[in-house]
N, C-alpha and C positions, 0 to 999 in steps of 0.2 A: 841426841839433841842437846844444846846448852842456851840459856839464854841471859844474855847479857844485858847488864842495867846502864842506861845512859841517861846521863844527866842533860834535862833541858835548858835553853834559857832564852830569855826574849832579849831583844834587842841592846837593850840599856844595862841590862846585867854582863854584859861584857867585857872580856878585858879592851886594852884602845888596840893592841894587839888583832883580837880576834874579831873587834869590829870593822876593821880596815880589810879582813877577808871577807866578810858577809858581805861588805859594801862592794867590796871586789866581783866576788862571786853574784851578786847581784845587776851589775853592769854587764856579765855576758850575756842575759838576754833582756835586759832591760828597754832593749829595743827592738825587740820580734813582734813590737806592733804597729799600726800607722802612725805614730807618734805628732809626726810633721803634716798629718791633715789638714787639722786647724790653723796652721801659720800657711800653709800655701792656699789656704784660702780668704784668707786675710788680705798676702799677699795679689790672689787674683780682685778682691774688694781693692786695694791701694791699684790696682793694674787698670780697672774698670775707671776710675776714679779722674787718672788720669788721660785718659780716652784710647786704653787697648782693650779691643772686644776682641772676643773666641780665644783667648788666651789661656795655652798652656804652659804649667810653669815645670820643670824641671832641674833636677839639684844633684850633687854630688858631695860626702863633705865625710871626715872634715880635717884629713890630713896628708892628703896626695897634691903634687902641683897641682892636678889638673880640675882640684872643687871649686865650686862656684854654683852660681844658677844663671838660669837663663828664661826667658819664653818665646813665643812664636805669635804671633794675633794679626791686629792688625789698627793700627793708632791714626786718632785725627783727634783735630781739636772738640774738647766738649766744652761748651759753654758752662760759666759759672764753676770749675772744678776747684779754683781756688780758693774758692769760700767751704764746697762741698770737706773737700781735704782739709782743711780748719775747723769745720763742725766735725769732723768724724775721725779725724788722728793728729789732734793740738800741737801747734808748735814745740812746746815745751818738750814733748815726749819725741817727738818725730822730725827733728831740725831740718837734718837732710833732706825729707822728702821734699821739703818744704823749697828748703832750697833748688832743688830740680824740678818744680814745679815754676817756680819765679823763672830759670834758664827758660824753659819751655815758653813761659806766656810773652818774653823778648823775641824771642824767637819767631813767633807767632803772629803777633803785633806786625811784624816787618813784611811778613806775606798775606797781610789781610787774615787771619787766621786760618788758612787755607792748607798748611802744608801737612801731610800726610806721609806712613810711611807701611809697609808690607814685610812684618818680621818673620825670618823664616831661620834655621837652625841647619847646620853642617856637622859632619864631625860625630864622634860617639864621644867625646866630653859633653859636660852639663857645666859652662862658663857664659858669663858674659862675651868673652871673646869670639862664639860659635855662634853667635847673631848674626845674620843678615840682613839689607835693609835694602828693598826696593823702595825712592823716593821721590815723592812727586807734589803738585804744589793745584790745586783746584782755580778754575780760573783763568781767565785770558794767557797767563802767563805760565805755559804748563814745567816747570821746571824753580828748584832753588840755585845759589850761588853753589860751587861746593864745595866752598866754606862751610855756606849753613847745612849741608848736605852732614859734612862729617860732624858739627855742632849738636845737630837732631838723633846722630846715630848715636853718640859721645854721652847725649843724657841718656838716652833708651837703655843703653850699656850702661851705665853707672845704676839707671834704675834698678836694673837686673842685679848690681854688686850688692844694693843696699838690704834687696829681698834675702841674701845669701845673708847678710847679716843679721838680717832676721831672724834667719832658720836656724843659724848657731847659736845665735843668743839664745834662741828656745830649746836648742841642744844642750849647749853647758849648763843650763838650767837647769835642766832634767836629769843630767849625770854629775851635780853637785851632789859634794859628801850632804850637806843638808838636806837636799830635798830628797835622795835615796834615804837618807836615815826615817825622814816621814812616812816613807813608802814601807818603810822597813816594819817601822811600828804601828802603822794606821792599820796595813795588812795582819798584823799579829801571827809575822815569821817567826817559828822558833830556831832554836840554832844548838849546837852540840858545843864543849867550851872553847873551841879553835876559830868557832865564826862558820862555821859549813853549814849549809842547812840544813834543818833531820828532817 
């Protein structure tokens, strides 16, 4: 038997060299957990918000053509959501939605707030693209132009892009040299002097 002495070291004692592998080596499974709960829940809150109920959200990401998100539910107008969506994800922070929310209330406005739509998903990607939309309009006049038909899909699908922005932005977050270096030392990883873990 022989036993050999290894030097420890915690994070910060590192060369920049051997930090760039621990960081490395820490990224391979930095993500074997639900990491993206929280934002697709967020997510299904911004989805409620703007009047999609049963909605399932679904995502791919975050470097093949075919990532994106999407969901499935089923959307009508909810009164007051525009105030709702300004008390609970401020302009400042959240432009866009904001923005798609403003398309949606034009939109709305023109069919008596009536119009409705039945999202359903194709396809084994997770994209805006693989939306489907049965559309229909409440009221004597059961039908939109469709113009406004493609208009109402066109936000639902942009909604769906901006959710996918979301996710990544909480992705690259999460696999920033900074906040792994947090993770690094808050946990009190030690490491051998190459960056490997021991």
């Amino acid at each position: 038997m022989r036993i050999k002495e290894t030097t420890i070291y915690t994070f910060n004692e590192l060369s920049d060299d051997a930090k760039e592998t621990a960081r490395n080596e820490y990224r391979k499974h930095a993500f074997d957990y639900e990491w993206s709960e929280w934002v697709i829940s967020d997510a299904k809150q911004i989805l409620a918000i703007f009047g999609v109920t049963d909605a399932n959200v679904y995502f791919s990401g975050f470097s093949s053509q075919g990532d994106g998100a999407c969901f499935d539910g089923y959307y009508s107008y909810p009164k007051g959501y525009v105030d709702k969506l300004e008390a609970e994800y401020p302009r400042e922070y959240w432009e866009q939605f904001h923005k798609l929310a403003a398309r949606l209330q034009t939109l709305q406005r023109k069919y008596f707030y009536g119009a409705y739509a039945s999202i359903s998903l194709s396809g084994r990607y997770s994209h805006s693209g693989t939306m489907h939309f049965s559309i229909g309009r409440d009221g004597m006049y059961a039908s939109l132009s469709t113009d406004d038909e493609d208009k109402l899909a066109q936000i639902l699908r942009e909604l769906a892009d901006e959710i996918y922005l979301m996710i990544e932005r909480e992705y690259n977050y999460l696999n920033s040299d900074e906040q792994i270096k947090e993770a690094l030392i808050s946990n009190e990883y030690e490491f051998d002097v190459s960056g490997h873990m021991a």
